[in-house]
C-alpha positions in Angstrom: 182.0 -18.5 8.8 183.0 -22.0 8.8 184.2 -22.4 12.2 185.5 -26.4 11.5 188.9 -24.5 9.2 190.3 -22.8 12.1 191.5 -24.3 15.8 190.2 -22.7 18.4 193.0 -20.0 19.4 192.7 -18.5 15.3 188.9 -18.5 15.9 188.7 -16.3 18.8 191.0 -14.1 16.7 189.2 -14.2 13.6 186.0 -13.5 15.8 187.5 -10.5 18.1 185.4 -7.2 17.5 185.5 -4.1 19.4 188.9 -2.5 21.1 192.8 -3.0 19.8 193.3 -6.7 18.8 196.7 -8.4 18.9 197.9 -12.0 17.6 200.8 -13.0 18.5 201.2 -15.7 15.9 204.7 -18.4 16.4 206.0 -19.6 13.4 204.1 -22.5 11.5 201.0 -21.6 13.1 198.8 -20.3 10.3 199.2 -16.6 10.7 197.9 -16.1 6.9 194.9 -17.9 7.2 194.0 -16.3 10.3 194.3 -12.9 8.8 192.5 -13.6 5.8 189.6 -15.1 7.9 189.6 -12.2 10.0 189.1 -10.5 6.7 187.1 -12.0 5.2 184.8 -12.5 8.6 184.9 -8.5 8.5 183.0 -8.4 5.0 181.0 -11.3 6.0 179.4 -8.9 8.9 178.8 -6.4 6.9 182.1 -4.0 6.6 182.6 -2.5 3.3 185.7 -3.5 2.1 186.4 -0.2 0.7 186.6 0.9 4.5 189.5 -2.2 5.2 193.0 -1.5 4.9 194.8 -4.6 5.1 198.9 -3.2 5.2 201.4 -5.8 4.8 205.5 -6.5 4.5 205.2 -6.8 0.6 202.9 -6.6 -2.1 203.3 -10.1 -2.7 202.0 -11.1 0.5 199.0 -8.3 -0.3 198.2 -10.4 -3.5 197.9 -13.5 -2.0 196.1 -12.5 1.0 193.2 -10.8 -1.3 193.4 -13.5 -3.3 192.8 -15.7 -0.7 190.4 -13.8 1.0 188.5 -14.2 -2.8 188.4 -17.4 -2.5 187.4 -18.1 0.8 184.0 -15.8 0.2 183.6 -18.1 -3.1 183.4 -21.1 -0.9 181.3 -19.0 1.1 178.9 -18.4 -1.4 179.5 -14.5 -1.3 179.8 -13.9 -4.9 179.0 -10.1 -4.2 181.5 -9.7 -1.5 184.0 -11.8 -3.5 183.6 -8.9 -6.5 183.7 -6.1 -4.1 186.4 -7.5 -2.6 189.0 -5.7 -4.9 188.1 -2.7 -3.2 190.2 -3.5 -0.1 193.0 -1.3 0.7 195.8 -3.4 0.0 199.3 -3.2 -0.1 202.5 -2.3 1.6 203.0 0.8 4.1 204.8 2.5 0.9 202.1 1.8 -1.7 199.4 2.9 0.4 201.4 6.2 1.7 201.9 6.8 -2.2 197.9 6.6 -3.0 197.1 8.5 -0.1 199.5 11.4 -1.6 198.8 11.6 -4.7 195.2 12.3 -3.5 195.2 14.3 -0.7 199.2 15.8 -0.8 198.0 18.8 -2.0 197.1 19.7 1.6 201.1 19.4 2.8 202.1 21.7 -0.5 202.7 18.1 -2.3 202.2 17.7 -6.3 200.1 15.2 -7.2 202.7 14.4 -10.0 205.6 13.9 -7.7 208.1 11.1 -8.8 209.3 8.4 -6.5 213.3 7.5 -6.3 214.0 3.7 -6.0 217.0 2.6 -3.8 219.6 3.0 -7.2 217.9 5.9 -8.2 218.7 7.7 -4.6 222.2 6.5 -4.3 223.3 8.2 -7.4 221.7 11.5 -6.1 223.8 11.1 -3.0 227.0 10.2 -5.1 226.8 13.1 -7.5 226.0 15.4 -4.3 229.1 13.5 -2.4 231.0 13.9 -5.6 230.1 18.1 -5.9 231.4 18.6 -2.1 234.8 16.9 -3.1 234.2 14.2 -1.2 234.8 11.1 -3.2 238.3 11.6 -3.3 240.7 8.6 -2.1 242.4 10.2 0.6 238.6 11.2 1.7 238.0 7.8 2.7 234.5 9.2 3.1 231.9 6.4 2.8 230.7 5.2 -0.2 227.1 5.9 -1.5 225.8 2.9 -0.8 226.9 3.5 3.0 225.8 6.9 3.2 222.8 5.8 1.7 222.4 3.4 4.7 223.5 5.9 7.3 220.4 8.0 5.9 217.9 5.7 6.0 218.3 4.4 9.7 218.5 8.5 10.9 215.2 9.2 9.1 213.7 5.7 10.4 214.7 5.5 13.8 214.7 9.1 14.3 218.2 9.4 15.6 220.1 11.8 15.3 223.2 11.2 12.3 226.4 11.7 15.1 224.0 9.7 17.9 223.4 6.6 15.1 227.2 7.0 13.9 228.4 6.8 17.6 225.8 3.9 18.2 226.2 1.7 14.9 228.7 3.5 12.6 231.7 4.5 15.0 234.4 3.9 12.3 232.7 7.2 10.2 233.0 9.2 13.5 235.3 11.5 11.7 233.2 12.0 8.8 230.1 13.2 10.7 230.0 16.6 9.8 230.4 15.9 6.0 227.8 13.1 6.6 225.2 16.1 7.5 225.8 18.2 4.7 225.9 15.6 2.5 222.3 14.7 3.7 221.0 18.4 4.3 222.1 18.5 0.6 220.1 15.4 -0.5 216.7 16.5 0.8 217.1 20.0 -0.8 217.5 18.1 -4.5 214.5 15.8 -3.6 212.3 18.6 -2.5 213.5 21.3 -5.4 212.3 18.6 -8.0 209.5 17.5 -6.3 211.2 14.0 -5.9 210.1 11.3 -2.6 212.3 8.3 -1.4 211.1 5.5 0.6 211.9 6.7 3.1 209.8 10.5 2.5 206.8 7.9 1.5 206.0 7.0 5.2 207.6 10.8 6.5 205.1 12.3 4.0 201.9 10.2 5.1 202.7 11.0 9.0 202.7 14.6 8.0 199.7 14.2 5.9 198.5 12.4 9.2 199.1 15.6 11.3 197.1 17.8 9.0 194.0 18.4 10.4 192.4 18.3 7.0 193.8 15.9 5.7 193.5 13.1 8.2 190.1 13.8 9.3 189.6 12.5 5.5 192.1 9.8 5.5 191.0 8.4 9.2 187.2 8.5 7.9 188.0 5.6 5.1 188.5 3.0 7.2 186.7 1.3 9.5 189.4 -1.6 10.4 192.9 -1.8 9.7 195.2 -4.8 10.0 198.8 -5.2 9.8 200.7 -8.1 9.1 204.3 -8.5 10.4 203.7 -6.0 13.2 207.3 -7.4 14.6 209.0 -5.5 11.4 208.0 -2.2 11.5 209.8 1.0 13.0 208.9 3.8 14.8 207.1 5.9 12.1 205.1 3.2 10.9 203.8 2.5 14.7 202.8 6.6 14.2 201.2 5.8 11.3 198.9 3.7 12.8 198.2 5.7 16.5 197.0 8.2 14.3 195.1 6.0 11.9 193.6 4.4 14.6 194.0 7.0 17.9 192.2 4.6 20.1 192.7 1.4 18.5 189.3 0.8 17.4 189.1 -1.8 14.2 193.2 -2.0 14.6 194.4 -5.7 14.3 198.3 -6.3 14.1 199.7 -9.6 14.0 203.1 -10.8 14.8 205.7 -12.7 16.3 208.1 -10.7 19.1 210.4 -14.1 18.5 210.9 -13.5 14.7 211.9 -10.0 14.6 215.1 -9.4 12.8 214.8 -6.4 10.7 216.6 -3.7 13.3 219.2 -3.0 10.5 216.0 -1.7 8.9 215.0 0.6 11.9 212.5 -1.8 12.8 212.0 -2.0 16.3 210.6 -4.8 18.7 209.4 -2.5 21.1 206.5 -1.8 18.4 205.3 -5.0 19.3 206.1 -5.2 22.9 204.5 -2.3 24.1 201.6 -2.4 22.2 199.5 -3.0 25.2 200.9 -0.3 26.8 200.2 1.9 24.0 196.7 0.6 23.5 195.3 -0.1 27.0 191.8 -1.7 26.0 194.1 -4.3 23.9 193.4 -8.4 23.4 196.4 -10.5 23.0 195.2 -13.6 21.4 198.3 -15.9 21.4 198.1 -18.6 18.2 200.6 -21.7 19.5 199.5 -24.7 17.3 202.5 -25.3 15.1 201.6 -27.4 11.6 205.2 -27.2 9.8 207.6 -28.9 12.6 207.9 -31.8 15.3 207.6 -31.4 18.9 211.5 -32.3 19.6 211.7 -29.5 17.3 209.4 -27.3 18.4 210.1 -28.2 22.5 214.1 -27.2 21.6 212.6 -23.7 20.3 210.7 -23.1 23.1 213.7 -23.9 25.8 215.7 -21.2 23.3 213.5 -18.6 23.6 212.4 -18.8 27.0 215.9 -17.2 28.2 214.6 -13.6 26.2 214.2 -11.5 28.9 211.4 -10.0 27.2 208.5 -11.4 25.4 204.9 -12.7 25.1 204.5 -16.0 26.8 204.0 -19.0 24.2 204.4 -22.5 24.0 204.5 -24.0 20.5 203.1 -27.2 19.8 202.6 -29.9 17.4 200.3 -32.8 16.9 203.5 -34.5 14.9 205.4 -36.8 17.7 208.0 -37.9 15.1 211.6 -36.4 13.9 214.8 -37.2 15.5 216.2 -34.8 18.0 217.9 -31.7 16.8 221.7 -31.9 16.8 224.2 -29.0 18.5 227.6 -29.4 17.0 230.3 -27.1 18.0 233.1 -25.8 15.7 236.6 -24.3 16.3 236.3 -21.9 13.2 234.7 -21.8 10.1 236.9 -24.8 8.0 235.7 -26.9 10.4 232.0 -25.6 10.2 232.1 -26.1 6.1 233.7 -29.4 6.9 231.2 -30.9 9.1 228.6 -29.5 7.2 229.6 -31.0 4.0 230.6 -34.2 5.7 226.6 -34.6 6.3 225.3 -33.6 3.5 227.3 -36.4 2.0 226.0 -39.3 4.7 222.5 -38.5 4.0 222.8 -38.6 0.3 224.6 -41.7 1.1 221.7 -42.9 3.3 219.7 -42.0 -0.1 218.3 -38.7 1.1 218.6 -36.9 -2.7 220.3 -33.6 -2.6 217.3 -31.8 -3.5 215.9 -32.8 -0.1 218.4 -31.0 1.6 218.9 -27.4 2.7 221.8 -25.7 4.7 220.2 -22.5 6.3 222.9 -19.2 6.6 222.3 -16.0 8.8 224.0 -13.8 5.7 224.1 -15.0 2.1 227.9 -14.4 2.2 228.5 -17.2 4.8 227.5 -19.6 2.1 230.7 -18.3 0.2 
């Protein structure tokens, strides 16, 4: 490998064999790369890549990793291992959980010709069940599809129970508990009468497929190392996924960033993250800090934010870049005055000659930019 690409702290991750590894990667600080080196350093010692499974947030991210990881073993001179490389076991948690079925679901009682239900596709099941139950009357004010749609997702996700989750996120549909149930009790009959699967029943399928004895003494015996990008992101099923994939944590690599998680309307949890130690005691932590997107007065803002979590993994981001002015706070009475001072600045700087196009106003929720 050539050791003169990476700094130091993404070559002692790219390099890590044996036990549980963990990177705990701060934003701008090459996390790709690292992961592809680390894959591409696996084949380069000899792993099958047939026996890597390389999971990620989406299937574009999978694409560009192989890709990259192609490439790299071209410039490596591995034409073989570039070829073979197709082999790996790419993908996202859902595509790989509907592979594994369709070849070893027989073992759980589960076709091999199953169909899957997209997001649109499942809320119109729920709204012709909610519909039959009388439910979608007006003076119902039951929830709409979409919401019970929702609702269903974070119970089966999170694994909390639908009056618990209601009481916790929902308390406004506190009345409508008890239809909610039925409504959902309902739902999974349909699916499992027409041999149907969600999203959701992807991950709840390959756990069970996981807890067959059969099954996962096949499924466990493919791999030999299995990474995970965006480890902050995933919820509590997906963390069983992998303590059965991997029951010890041998060849498991996750990489991450406990400061970037923001998925818990998903059911993602930090605590996947956080207590991975704890749930792999012969872990590394290898923490990646060198920043190449930002400025230090940037950066050294960042840090002083974050430091104030009462949880986290210690990490101080840097950067070799000294420049950039100092980032400004501005506080606003209410949102008129936010719109107003920010379109009062985008103005001066196209005044100062900074082209629009050079500009970008960041929003926590696409409907803010309304």
């Amino acid at each position: 490998m050539n050791s003169g690409m990476l700094n130091p702290e993404q070559q002692r991750a790219v390099e890590h064999s044996g036990g549980p590894l963990l990177i705990i990667a701060g934003a701008g600080t090459g996390k790709t790369k690292t992961l592809v080196h680390r894959v591409a350093r696996l084949i380069d010692r000899g792993v099958p890549p047939g026996r890597i499974l390389l999971l990620t947030f989406t299937r574009r991210a999978a694409a560009e990793m192989l890709h990259r990881v192609d490439l790299l073993l071209q410039e490596q001179g591995k034409k073989n291992a570039s070829i073979n490389h197709r082999n790996i076991w790419g993908g996202t948690f859902h595509a790989v959980a509907t592979r594994l079925l369709r070849m070893y679901g027989l073992a759980i009682n589960l076709p091999r010709d199953f169909t899957i239900l997209d997001r649109g596709d499942s809320e119109d099941l729920i709204g012709t069940i909610r519909a039959g139950m009388g439910l979608d009357k007006a003076a119902m004010k039951f929830p709409k599809k979409g919401t019970c749609m929702t609702v269903y997702s974070l119970h089966v996700n999170s694994r909390t129970p639908v009056d618990e989750l209601v009481a916790q996120r929902y308390p406004w549909l506190k009345s409508h508990v008890k239809d909610l149930k039925k409504v959902f009790e309902a739902y999974e009959k349909r699916k499992l009468a027409a041999s149907t699967l969600d999203y959701d029943d992807l991950l709840m399928f390959w756990l069970k497929l996981l807890e067959n004895k059969e099954a996962a003494e096949k499924i466990v015996g493919r791999f030999d190392h299995v990474l995970v990008d965006e480890y902050q992101d995933t919820n509590i099923v997906q963390s069983d996924i992998l303590k059965r994939l991997c029951p010890r944590g041998h060849g498991l690599t996750v990489v991450g960033d406990d400061a970037q998680s923001i998925y818990s309307f998903r059911a993602a949890t930090i605590r996947n993250i956080l207590d991975f130690p704890k749930q792999f005691p012969d872990t590394t932590v290898v923490t990646v800090e060198q920043n190449y997107r930002s400025t230090s007065t940037i950066l050294e803002t960042t840090n002083q934010v974050i430091s104030i979590a009462k949880e986290r993994f210690k990490k101080n981001l840097r950067s070799e870049n000294k420049t950039g002015a100092m980032p400004v706070h501005f506080k606003c009475y209410d949102d008129a005055a936010q719109v107003d001072f920010v379109v009062k600045e985008i103005l001066r700087l196209k005044e100062q000659g900074i082209p629009f196009k050079d500009q970008a106003v960041l929003f926590r929720a696409s409907h803010h930019s309304l």
